[in-house]
C-alpha positions in Angstrom: 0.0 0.0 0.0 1.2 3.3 -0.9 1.9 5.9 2.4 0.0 9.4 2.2 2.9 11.1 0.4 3.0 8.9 -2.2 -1.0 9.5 -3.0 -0.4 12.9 -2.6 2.1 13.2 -5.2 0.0 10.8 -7.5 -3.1 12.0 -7.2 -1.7 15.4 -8.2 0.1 15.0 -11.1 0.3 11.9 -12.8 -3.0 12.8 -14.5 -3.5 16.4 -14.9 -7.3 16.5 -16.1 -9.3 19.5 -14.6 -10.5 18.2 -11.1 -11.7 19.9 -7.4 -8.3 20.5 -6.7 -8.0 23.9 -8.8 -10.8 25.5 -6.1 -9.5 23.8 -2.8 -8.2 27.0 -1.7 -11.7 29.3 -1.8 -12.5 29.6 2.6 -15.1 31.8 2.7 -17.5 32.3 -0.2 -20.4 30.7 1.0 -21.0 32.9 4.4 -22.7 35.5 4.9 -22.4 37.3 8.0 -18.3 37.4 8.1 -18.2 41.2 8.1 -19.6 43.6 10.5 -20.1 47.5 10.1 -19.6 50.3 12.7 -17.9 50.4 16.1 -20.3 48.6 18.3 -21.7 46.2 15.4 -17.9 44.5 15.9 -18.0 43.4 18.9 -22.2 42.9 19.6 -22.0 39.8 17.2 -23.5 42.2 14.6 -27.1 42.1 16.1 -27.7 45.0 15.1 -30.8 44.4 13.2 -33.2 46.2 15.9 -31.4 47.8 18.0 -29.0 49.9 15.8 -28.5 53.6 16.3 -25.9 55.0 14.1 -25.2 55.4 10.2 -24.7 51.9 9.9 -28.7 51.6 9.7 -28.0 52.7 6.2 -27.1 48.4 6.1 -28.3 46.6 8.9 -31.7 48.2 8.6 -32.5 51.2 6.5 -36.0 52.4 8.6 -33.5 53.0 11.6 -32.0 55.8 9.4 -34.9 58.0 9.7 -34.6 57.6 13.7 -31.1 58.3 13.7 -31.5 62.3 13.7 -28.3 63.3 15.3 -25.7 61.4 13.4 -24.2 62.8 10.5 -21.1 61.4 10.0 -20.0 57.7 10.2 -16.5 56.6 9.6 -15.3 52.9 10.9 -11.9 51.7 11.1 -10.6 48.0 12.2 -7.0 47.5 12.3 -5.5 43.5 11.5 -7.0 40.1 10.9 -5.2 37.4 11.5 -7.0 33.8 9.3 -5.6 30.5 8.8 -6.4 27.8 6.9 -5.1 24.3 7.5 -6.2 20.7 5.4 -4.7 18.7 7.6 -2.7 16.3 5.7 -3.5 17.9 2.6 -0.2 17.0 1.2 0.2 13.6 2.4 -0.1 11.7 6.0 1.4 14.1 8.4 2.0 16.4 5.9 -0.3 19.5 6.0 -1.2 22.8 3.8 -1.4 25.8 5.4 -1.8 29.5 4.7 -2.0 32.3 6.9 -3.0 36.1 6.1 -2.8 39.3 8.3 -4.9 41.5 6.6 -6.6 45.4 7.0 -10.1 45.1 7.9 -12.9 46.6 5.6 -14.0 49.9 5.9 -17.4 51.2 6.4 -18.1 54.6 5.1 -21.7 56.8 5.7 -22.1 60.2 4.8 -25.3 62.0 4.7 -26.5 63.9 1.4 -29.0 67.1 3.1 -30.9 69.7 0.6 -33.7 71.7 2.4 -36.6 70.5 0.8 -35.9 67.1 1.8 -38.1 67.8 5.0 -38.1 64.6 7.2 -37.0 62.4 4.2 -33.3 61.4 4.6 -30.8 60.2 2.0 -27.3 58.6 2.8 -24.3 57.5 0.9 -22.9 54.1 2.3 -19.8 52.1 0.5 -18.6 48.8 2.9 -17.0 45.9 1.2 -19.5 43.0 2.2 -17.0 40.3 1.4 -13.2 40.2 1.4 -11.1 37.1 1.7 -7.5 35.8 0.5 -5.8 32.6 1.3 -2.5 30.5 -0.2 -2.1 26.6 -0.1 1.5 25.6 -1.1 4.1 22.7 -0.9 7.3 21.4 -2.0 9.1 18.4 -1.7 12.2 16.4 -2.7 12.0 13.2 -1.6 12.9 9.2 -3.1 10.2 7.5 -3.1 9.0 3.9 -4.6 6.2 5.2 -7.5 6.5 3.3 -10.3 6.6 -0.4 -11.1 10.3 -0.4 -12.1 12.6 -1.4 -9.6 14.1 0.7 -6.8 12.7 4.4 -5.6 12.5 7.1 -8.0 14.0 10.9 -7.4 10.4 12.6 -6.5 10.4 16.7 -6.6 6.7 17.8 -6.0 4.9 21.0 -6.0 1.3 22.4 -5.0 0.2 26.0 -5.1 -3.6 26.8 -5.0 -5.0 30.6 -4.2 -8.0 32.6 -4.2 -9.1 36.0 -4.0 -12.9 37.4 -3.2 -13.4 40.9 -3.2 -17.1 42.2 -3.0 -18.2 45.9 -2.9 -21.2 47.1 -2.1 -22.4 51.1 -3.1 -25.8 52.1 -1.6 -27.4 55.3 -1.6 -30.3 54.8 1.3 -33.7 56.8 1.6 -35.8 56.7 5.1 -38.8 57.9 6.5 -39.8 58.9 9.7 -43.4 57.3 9.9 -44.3 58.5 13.5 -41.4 59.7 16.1 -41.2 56.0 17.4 -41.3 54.0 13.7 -39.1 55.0 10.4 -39.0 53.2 7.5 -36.1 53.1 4.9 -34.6 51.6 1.8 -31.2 51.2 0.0 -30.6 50.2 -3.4 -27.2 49.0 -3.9 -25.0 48.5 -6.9 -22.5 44.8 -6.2 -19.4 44.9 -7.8 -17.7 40.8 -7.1 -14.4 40.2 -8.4 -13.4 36.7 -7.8 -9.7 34.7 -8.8 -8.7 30.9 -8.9 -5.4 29.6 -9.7 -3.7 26.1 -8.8 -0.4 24.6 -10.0 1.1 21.5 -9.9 4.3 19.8 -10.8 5.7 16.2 -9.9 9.1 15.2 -11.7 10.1 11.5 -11.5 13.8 10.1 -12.3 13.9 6.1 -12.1 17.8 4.7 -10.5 17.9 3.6 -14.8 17.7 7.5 -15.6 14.1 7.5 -17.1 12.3 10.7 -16.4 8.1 11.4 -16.0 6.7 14.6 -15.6 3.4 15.8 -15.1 2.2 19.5 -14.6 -1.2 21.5 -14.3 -1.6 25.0 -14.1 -5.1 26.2 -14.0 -6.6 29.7 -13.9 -10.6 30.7 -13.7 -11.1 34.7 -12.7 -14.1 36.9 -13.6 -15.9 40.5 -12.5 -19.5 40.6 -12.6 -21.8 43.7 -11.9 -25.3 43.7 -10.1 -27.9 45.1 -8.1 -30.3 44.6 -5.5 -32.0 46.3 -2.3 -32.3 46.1 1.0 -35.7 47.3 2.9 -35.9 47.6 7.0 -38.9 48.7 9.3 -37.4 49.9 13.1 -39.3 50.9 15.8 -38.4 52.1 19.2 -40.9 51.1 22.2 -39.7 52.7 25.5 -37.1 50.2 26.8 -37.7 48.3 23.9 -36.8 48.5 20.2 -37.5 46.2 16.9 -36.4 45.9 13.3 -36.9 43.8 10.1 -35.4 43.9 7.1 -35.5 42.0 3.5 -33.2 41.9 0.9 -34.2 41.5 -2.6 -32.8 38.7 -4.7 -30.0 40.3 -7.4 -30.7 41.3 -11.0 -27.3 40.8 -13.2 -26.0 44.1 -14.5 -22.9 42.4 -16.6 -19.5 40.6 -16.1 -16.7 39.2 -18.1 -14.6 36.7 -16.9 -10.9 34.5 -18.1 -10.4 30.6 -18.3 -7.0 28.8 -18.7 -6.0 25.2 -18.4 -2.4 23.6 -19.2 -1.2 20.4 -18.3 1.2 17.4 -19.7 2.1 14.4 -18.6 5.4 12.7 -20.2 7.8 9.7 -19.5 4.8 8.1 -17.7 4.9 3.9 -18.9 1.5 2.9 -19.4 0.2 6.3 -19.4 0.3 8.0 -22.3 2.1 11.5 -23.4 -0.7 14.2 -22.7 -0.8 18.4 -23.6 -3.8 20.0 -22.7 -3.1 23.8 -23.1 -6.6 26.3 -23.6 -7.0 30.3 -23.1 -10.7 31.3 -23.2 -10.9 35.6 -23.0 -14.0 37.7 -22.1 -16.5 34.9 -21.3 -19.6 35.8 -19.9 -20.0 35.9 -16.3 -23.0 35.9 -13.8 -23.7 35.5 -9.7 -27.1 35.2 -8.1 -28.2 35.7 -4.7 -31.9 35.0 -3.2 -34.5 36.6 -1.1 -33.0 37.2 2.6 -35.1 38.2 5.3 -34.0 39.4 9.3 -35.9 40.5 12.9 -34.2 42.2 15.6 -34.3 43.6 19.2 -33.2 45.6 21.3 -33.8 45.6 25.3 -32.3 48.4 27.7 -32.1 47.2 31.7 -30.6 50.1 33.1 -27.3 51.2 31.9 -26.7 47.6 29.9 -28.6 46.8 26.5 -29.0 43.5 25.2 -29.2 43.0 21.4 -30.6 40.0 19.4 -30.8 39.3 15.7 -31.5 36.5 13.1 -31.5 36.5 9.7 -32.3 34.1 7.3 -30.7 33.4 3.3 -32.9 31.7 0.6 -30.7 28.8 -1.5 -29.9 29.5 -4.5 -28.6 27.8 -7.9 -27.1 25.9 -9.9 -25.8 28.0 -12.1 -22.6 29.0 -13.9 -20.8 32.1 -13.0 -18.1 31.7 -15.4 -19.2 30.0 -18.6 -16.2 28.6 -20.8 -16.7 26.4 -23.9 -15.5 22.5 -24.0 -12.2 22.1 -25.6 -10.1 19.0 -26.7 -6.8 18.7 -25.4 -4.1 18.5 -28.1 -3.4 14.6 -28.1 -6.8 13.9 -28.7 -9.4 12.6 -26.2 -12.7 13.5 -24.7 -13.9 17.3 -24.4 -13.1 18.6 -20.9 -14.8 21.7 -18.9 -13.0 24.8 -17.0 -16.2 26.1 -15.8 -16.9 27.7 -12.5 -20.2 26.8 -11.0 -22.3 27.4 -7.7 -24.8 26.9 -5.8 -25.9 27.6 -2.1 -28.6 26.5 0.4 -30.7 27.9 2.4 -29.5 28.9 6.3 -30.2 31.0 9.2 -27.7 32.8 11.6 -28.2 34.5 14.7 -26.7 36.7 16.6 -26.7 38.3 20.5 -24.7 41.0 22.0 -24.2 42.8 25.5 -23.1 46.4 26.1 -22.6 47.6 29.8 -22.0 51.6 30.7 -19.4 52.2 32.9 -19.5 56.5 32.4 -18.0 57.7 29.8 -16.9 53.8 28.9 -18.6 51.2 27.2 -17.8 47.0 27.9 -18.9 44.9 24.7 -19.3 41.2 24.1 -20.8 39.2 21.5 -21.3 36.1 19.9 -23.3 35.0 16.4 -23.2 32.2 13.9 -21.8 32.2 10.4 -23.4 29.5 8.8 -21.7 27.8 5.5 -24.6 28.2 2.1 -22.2 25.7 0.3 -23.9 22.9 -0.9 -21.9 19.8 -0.3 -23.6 17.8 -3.0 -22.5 20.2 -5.9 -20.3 18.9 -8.8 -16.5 18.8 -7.6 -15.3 19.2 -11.3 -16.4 22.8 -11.3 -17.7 24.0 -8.2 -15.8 26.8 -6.5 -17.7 26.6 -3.7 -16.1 23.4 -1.7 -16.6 24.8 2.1 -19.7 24.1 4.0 -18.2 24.7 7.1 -19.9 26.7 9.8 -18.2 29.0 11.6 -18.9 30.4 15.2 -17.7 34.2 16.4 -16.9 35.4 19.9 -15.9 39.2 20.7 -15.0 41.3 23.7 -13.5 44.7 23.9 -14.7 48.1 25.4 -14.7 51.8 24.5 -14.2 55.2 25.4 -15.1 58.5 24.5 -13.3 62.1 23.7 -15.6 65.0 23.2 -17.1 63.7 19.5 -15.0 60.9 19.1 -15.6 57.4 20.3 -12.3 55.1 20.7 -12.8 51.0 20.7 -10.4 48.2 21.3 -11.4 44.5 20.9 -10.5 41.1 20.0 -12.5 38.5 18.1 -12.5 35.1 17.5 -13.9 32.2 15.2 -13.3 28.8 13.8 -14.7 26.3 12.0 -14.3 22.7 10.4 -15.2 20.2 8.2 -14.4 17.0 6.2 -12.8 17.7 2.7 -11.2 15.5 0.2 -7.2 15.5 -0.8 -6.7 18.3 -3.1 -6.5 16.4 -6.9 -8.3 12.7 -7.8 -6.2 10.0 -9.3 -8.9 9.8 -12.3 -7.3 7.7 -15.1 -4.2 7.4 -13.5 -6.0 4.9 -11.3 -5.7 2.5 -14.4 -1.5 2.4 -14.1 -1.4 2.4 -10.3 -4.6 2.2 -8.1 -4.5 5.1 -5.7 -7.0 5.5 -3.3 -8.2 9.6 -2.7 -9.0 9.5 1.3 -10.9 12.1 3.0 -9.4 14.8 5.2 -9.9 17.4 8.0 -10.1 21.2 6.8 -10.1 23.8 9.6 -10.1 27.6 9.5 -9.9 30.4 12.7 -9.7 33.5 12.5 -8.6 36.3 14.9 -9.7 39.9 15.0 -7.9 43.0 16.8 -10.2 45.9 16.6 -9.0 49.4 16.7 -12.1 51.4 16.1 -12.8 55.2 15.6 -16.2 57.2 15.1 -17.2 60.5 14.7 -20.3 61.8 15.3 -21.4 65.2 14.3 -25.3 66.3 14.9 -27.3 69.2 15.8 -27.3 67.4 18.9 -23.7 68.3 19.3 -24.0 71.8 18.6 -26.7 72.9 21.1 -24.5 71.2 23.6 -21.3 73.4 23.0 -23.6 76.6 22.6 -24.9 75.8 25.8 -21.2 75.3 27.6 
């Protein structure tokens, strides 16, 4: 029986048709609530859905705009995330793949746009990035190993790279209404830019103690941009101690995209195998990315100087469908037609959310803790999916805060993890027809730390009275 390194190197080169491997390394497409917006939204779990009371209404529920009278200026700012990403023995037994990123945190940006004859209506600018994520699988290795059925071990150099990059922007210009004094209503359309990259390369060279050589290599790249839009519409009402919110989000109507496709791989020297070149550039393919109806409920409860928030919100599933769509091709030595889309599709979950702040004076203590459920669907196609985690992932935050005449300081730490069952990167496929390698299954974890360094500033009429009045 062949050891874990040994399948490893195998199962990713000596047959280099497209397979799962090339998307192994995408972490955190299918989740929804990984970002949160505004200085107390970061550490209260982002429940925020009823009880919030700054700019960031203009997202977490548009009606609370219109209740919001004295903020008019929002800027957040989050220092350094820490993520890593492990597939435990992703390169063989006891042999694992990991990548770790320090990254800035998004910022979250809320301005408001006043003219007179607005009267009570209110209008807001709002940019946030809703998803961000990067993340690098790689591995070499010289080793002599015992591959092929000629006596002796061979000279084995290996090498694995996989990466992805997510980047999705959302631009929202909101419009509330103050109903009565106690309820507002509100609405912001927003225009979704997603720019999304996969890449994965992989080379094994082979020298037999008679001085034959094998080589195999895959290089495969699948990137696109797609523009579209959608809407989110919220309700908020404040009852005394109590307050309440709901929100839904429309599902998205495609504006455009274009996207790029490349495949290359050979295989050579292999006995039994079969020379291969496979090589195949596909430029401005149509691109596309749905999302469904999504619907929240929030609360807000004040017992004396501490406030207790609460929030759920719900995602419909969505798909199949193709967000990048490149034609069939025929490799170079002849064979069937092979595929380099990229495909998704997500189910339908819930998260929740519940957060605690506590007055001390002028300071604020924080804690939090919500869900982050994975929309992956683990029955979707390997061969193209680029959605392979299902995953859910759990967040925890503390911190506290601090205030200086219209600034508001914030220092906190957050924390999440999650895990689940995953396959070795590449399948044998045909090569399982020279030497019968099994693909086993293996353990992919991700955590994630968060130091948060936030700033506001507030500026109202509020504000203004108050200095006049010194």
């Amino acid at each position: 029986m062949l050891n874990g390194a040994r399948r490893f190197l195998l199962a990713s080169c000596l047959w280099i048709l497209p397979g799962p491997g090339a998307s192994a390394a995408e972490a955190q497409d299918s989740h929804y609530w990984s970002e949160q917006y505004g200085t107390r939204a970061a550490l209260l779990g982002g429940a925020m859905i009823g009880s919030v009371r700054d700019l960031s209404s203009t997202y977490y529920n548009p009606g609370a705009t219109a209740l919001n009278l004295e903020a008019r200026f929002l800027l957040s700012a989050r220092a350094y995330r820490n993520a890593k990403t492990t597939l435990v023995d992703g390169a063989g037994e006891g042999f694992d793949l990991t990548s770790s990123n320090q990254r800035p945190l998004p910022t979250f940006l809320a301005t408001p746009i006043e003219f007179d004859w607005l009267g009570k209506h209110r209008l807001v600018y709002s940019a946030l990035t809703r998803q961000q994520f990067d993340v690098d699988l790689s591995t070499y290795r010289i080793e002599e190993l015992d591959l092929l059925p000629a006596p002796g071990a061979e000279s084995t150099a290996s090498a694995y790279n996989g990466s992805a990059e997510l980047r999705e922007t959302w631009t929202g210009l909101t419009w509330a209404y103050p109903v009565t004094e106690r309820i507002g209503i509100g609405v912001t359309p927003y225009l979704v830019i997603r720019s999304r990259t996969l890449n994965s390369t992989t080379l094994i060279q082979l020298a037999s103690q008679e001085g034959e050589v094998a080589i195999g290599t895959r290089l495969r790249n699948r990137s696109y941009r797609h523009y579209r839009s959608l809407a989110k519409v919220g309700i908020s009402g404040e009852f005394g101690r109590w307050s309440l919110g709901f929100t839904a989000t429309t599902p998205s109507l495609g504006i455009g995209g274009s996207g790029r496709a490349s495949f290359n791989g050979s295989r050579a020297g292999l006995e039994g195998g079969g020379d291969v070149l496979i090589s195949n550039v596909q430029e401005d393919l149509s691109s596309t990315f749905e999302s469904g109806w999504a619907a929240g409920a929030g609360f807000g409860l004040q017992l004396g100087g501490t406030r207790v928030h609460g929030s759920g919100e719900w995602f419909q599933g969505v798909g199949p469908f193709t967000a990048l769509d490149a034609e069939e091709f025929v490799p170079q030595t002849g064979g069937e037609p092979l595929e380099n889309d990229l495909t998704a599709e997500f189910v339908s979950v819930l998260n929740w959310g519940l957060g605690v702040e506590t007055s001390l004076g002028s300071s604020m203590l924080f804690a939090g803790v919500s869900s982050n459920r994975g929309a992956g669907n683990p029955d979707a196609p390997a061969e193209t999916t680029g959605v392979l985690t299902t995953y859910d992932l759990w967040n925890y935050s503390f911190g506290g805060s601090f205030r200086v005449g219209r600034s508001e300081f914030m220092l906190g730490v957050g924390y999440s993890r999650g895990s689940q069952p995953f396959r070795q990167l590449l399948e044998v496929g045909a090569a399982g027809d020279v030497i019968e390698v099994p693909v086993e299954e293996i353990d992919f974890r991700y955590t994630q730390w968060t130091i948060v360094l936030g700033y506001e500033l507030a500026i109202g009429a509020g504000d203004d009275e108050e200095e006049g009045g010194g």
